[in-house]
C-alpha positions in Angstrom: 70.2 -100.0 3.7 73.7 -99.3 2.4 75.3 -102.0 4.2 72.5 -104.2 2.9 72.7 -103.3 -0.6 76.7 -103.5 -0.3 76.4 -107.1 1.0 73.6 -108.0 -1.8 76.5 -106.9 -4.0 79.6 -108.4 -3.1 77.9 -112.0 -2.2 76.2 -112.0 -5.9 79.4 -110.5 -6.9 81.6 -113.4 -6.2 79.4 -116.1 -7.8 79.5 -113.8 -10.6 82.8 -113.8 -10.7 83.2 -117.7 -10.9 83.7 -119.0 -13.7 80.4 -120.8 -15.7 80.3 -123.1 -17.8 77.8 -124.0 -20.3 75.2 -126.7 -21.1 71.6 -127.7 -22.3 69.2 -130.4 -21.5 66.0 -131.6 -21.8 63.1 -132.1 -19.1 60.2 -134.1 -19.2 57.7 -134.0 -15.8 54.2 -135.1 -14.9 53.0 -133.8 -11.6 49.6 -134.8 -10.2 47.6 -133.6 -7.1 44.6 -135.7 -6.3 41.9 -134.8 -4.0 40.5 -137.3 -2.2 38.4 -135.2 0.8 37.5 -132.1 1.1 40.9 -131.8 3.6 43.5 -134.3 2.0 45.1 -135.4 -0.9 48.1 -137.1 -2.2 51.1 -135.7 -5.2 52.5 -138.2 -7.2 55.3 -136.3 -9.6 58.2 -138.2 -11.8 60.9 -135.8 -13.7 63.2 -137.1 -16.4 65.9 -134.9 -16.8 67.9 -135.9 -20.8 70.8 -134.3 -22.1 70.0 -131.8 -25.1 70.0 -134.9 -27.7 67.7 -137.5 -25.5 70.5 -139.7 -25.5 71.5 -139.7 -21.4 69.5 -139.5 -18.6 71.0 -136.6 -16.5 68.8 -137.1 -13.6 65.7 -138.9 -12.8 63.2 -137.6 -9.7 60.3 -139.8 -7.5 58.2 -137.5 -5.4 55.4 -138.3 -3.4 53.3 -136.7 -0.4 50.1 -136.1 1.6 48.2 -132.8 1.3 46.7 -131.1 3.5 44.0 -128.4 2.0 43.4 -125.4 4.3 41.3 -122.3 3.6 41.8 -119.6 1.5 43.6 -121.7 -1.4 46.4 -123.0 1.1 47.9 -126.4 1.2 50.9 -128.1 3.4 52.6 -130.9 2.0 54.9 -133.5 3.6 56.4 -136.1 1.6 59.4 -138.5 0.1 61.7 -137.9 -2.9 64.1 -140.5 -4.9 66.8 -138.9 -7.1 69.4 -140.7 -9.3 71.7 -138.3 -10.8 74.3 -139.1 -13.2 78.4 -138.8 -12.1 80.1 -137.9 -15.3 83.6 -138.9 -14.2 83.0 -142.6 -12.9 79.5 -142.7 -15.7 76.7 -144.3 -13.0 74.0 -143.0 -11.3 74.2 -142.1 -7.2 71.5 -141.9 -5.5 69.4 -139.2 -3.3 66.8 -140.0 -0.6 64.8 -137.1 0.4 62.0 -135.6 3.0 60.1 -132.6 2.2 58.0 -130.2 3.7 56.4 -127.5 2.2 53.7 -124.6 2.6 51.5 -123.0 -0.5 48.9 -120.3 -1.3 47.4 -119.2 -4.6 46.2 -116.1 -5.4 44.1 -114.9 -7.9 43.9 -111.5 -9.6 42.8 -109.0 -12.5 39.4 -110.7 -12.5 40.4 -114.1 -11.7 41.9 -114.6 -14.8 45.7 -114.4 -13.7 47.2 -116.7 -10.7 49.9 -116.5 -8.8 51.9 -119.4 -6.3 53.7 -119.1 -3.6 55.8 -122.2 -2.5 58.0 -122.6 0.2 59.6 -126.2 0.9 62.1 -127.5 2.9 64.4 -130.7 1.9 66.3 -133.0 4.4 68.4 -134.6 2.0 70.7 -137.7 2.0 73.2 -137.7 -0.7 75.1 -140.7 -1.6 78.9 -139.7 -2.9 80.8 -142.3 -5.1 83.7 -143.2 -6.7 86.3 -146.0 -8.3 87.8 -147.7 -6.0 89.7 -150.9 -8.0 88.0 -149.7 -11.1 84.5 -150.8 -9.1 82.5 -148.0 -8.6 81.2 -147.9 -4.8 79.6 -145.7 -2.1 82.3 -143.8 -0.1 79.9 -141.9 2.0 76.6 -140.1 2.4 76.3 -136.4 2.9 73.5 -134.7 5.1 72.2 -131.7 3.6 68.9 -128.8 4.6 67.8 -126.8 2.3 65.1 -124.0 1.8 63.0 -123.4 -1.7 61.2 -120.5 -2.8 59.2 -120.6 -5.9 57.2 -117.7 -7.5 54.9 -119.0 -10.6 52.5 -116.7 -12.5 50.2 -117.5 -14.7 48.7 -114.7 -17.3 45.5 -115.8 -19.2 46.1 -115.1 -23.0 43.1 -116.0 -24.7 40.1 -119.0 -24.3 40.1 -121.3 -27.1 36.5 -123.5 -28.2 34.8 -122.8 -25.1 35.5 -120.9 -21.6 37.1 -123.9 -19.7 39.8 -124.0 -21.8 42.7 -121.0 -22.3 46.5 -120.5 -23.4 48.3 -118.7 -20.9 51.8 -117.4 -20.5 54.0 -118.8 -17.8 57.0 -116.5 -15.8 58.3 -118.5 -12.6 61.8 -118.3 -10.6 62.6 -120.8 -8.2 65.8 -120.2 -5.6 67.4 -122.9 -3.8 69.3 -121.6 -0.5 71.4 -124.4 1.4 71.1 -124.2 5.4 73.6 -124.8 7.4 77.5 -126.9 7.3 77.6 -129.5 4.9 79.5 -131.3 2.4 77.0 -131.7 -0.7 77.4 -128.0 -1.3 79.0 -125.2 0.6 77.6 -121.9 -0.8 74.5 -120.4 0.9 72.8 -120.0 -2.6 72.7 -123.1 -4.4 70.9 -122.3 -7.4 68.2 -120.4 -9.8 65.4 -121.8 -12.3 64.3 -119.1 -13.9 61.3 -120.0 -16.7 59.2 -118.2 -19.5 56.6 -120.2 -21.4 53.3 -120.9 -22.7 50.4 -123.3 -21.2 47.4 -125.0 -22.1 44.7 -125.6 -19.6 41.8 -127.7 -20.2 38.9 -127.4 -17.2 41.3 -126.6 -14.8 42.0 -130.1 -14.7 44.9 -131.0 -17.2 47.3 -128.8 -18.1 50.3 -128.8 -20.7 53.1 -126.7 -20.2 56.4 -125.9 -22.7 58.8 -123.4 -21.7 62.8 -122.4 -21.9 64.8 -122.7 -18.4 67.5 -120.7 -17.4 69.1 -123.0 -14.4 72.1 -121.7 -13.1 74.0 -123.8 -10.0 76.6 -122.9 -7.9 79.4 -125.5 -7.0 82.0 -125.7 -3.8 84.1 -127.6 -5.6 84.0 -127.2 -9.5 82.4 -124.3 -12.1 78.9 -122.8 -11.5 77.0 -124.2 -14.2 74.6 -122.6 -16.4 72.0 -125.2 -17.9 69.3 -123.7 -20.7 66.5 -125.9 -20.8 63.7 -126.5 -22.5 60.7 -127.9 -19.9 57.9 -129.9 -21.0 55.3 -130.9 -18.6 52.0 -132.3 -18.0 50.4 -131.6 -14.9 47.0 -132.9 -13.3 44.7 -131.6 -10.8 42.3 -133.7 -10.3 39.0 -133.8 -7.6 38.4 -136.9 -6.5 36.4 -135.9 -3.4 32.5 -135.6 -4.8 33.3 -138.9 -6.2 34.4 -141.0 -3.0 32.3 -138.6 -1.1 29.1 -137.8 -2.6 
């Protein structure tokens, strides 16, 4: 246990020591599950990721996949991300292709009225690198990359509003990003933190609108770690098609 604890400190230790610098930012998501069986469905999510004065897209995110429901609220998930993300030295956008996989179970607890999620994905991701090259900005390579996510969300029922299917509740979730694995996107084992407090809105379980302040903090290879605060705005849909196409 000492040599654990000793290693815990010395690798957070060193990212610590890095220096950070500091920024903020802006995102807008929708993310929609839709039923369509009582054993599949399909997630359709879009991210737009602004700098703190919605003048610059930072980064813009395409996900969709298959899901599979099993018992005991579990679900896999396989599917396909686009990412463009902007390049601040050459100003354009390079682009990400992406295949996911991931595992989730929710739990409910003190009398069903607080949930909590446990997500684990895993990324295959192919990341374009670019530069000027005769002031023409062009594709020098693409970098192969795994990587493992873990994401803890809770949800804590506040209070029902107009009638029982609809409720404010407070939001705490931390997501950690650990790269697997040689490559040349980004070196370090951790790759970064999204740590989020907020407030919700749920309407029948159905539609939800979330707002909430993001602490994301990235680690770099080759530059400063970067500390992002963020305010998160989301709507998110979970919709059951499945009486409908199957009655």
């Amino acid at each position: 246990m000492k040599k654990l604890a000793l290693l815990f400190i010395l690798f957070f230790g060193e990212i610590i020591a890095q220096k950070t610098v500091q920024d903020q930012s802006v995102w807008f998501a929708y993310v929609g599950q839709y039923k369509v069986s009582p054993k599949w469905g399909y997630h359709a999510e879009a991210q737009f990721r602004m700098d703190n004065e919605l003048e610059q897209s930072l980064q813009n995110l395409y996900r969709v996949g298959a899901i599979y429901y099993l018992p005991k609220n579990q679900s896999v998930t396989a599917g396909y991300a686009l990412v463009k993300t902007l390049n601040r030295s050459v100003d354009d956008y390079f682009s990400e292709n992406r295949i996911w996989q991931q595992y989730q179970v929710n739990k409910k607890w003190h009398s069903d009225k607080n949930n909590m999620t446990h997500r684990f994905r895993l990324e295959q991701r192919w990341v374009d690198q670019i530069g000027l090259v005769e002031d023409e900005v062009v594709k020098l390579a693409t970098n192969y990359q795994n990587r493992l996510r873990y994401l803890n969300r809770n949800l804590f029922q506040i209070s029902k509003f107009n009638s029982d299917d609809k409720e404010v509740y407070g939001i705490l979730q931390s997501e950690v990003f650990l790269n697997l694995g040689n490559n040349k996107v980004n070196s370090k084992f951790f790759d970064q933190n999204r740590f989020l407090v907020g407030f919700g809105l749920n309407f029948e379980n159905k539609t939800r609108f979330e707002l909430g302040y993001m602490n994301h903090f990235i680690t770099s290879s080759s530059s400063s770690n970067l500390m992002r605060h963020t305010v998160s705005i989301s709507l998110l849909h979970n919709l059951d098609f499945s009486k409908t196409i199957n009655p």
